[in-house]
Structures are given as structure tokens and as C-alpha cells.
C-alpha positions, -999 to 999 in steps of 0.1 A, spaced: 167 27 -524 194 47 -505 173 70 -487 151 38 -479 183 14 -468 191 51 -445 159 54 -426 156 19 -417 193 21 -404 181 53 -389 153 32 -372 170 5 -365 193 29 -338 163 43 -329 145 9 -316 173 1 -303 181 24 -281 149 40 -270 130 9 -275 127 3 -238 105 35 -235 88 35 -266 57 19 -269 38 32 -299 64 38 -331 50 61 -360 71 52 -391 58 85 -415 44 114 -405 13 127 -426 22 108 -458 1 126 -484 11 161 -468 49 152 -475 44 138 -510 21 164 -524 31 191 -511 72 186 -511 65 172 -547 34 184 -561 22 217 -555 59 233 -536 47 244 -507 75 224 -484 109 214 -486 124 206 -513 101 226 -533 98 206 -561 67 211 -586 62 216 -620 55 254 -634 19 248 -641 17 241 -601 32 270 -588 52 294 -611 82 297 -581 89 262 -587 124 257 -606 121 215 -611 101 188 -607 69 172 -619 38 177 -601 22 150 -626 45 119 -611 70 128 -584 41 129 -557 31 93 -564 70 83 -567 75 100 -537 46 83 -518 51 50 -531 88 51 -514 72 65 -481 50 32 -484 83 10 -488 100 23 -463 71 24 -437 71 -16 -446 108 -21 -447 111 -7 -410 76 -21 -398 92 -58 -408 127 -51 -393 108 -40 -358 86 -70 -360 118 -98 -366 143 -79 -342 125 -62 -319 88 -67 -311 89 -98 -293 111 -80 -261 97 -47 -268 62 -57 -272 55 -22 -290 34 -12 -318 40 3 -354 26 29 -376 19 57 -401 3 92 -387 -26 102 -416 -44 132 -426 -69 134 -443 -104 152 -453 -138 134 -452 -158 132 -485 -193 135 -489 -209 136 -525 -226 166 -538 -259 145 -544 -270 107 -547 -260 108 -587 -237 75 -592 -212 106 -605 -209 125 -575 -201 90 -549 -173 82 -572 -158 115 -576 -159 110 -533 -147 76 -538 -120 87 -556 -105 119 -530 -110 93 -503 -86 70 -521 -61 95 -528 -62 113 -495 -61 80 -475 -74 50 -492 -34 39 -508 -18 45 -480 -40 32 -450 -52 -2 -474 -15 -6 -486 -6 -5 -454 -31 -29 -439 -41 -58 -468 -5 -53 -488 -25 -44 -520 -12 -21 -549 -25 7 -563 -55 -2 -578 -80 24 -564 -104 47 -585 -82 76 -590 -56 51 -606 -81 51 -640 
């Protein structure tokens, strides 16, 4: 909630002063890069992972943190996209959003096993995060069962 409450401050100062130059606003860089690998395999800062992951890793849980740590990206990419939109878009007239990356899936064969195992890497590389974003759903995508 901190680190949330921060970054909207931190956009807030941002809008506010460059806002007269700034046309196209990207909240979060690369979502899924930050929360997997910062929290679930170690590979950026802070490193965190669980041993299994990566045996350099001294803390974390690869099994949870990621999805903690993305479902906080997702508040606070809402949090500032509603505090641009009351206090700012109207003068401004810019645009908000989220920069993705992500890897296109295409099943092995036509077997009803193979499109939902794609089904389910295009939900977790992209589907939470872009259909959060855009139809303010949860997280109820295949890779959730």
C-alpha cells in the first residue's frame, strides 16, 4: 500500500509538471518481466526467488511473490490511471498506459490439449494484465486452475 500511495505521489509530480509535454503516459514498464523475474526466477533486482528457482537466491517464493508482485503493479497502474483521468486529462488531453511483452503462442497440434496449454501462456504472459487493465476483471483466466 506504501509503495502504491509513493508511485502515484511520484506520478502525480510527474503530470504535473511535465504534463504540458507529455502526451502518451506509460504507467509500468514490461509488467510480467518485473514480477517474474525480480520475484520469480532472480534474474533482476531485488533478486528474490525461492531455491528450487535459482540456487543463488537467499529469500523469497517463486510459487507466490510473482503474482503478489504483479497484482500490486496492476493496482498501482489503476490508482495513477484514475488520478490522471480526475486531475489531469481534461487540460492535458493525454493518454495512459502499461508497456507489455510478451511471446505469441501457437499449439503443438489441433488436440483440445495443446490450444489450452497456449491458452494458458497467453494468459499468463499477457492475458491478466492487458484484460485487467481493459474490462476491470480479476483473475480468472486458465492458468488460475
Amino acid at each position: 500500500t506504501y509503495t502504491r500511495k509513493d508511485f502515484v505521489a511520484y506520478a502525480d509530480v510527474c503530470f504535473k509538471h511535465f504534463g504540458d509535454r507529455v502526451q502518451h503516459w506509460v504507467t509500468i514498464n514490461e509488467p510480467l518481466s518485473y514480477s517474474l523475474f525480480a520475484y520469480g526466477t532472480g534474474m533482476m533486482a531485488p533478486g528474490q526467488c525461492s531455491k528450487w528457482m535459482n540456487l543463488n537466491c537467499t529469500g523469497g517464493d517463486s510459487a507466490t511473490e510473482p503474482y503478489i508482485v504483479a497484482h500490486n503493479l496492476l493496482l498501482a497502474h489503476a490508482t495513477t490511471v484514475k488520478l490522471y483521468r480526475e486531475k489531469y486529462q481534461a487540460i492535458q488531453k493525454g493518454k495512459t498506459g502499461t508497456a507489455h511483452v510478451s511471446q505469441w503462442g501457437i499449439p503443438l497440434s489441433d488436440s483440445k490439449q495443446d490450444h489450452k496449454a497456449t491458452r494458458r501462456g497467453m494468459d499468463f504472459m499477457l492475458g491478466w494484465y492487458v484484460r485487467s487493465m481493459m474490462i476491470r476483471s480479476n483473475f480468472g483466466y486458465s492458468f488460475v486452475e
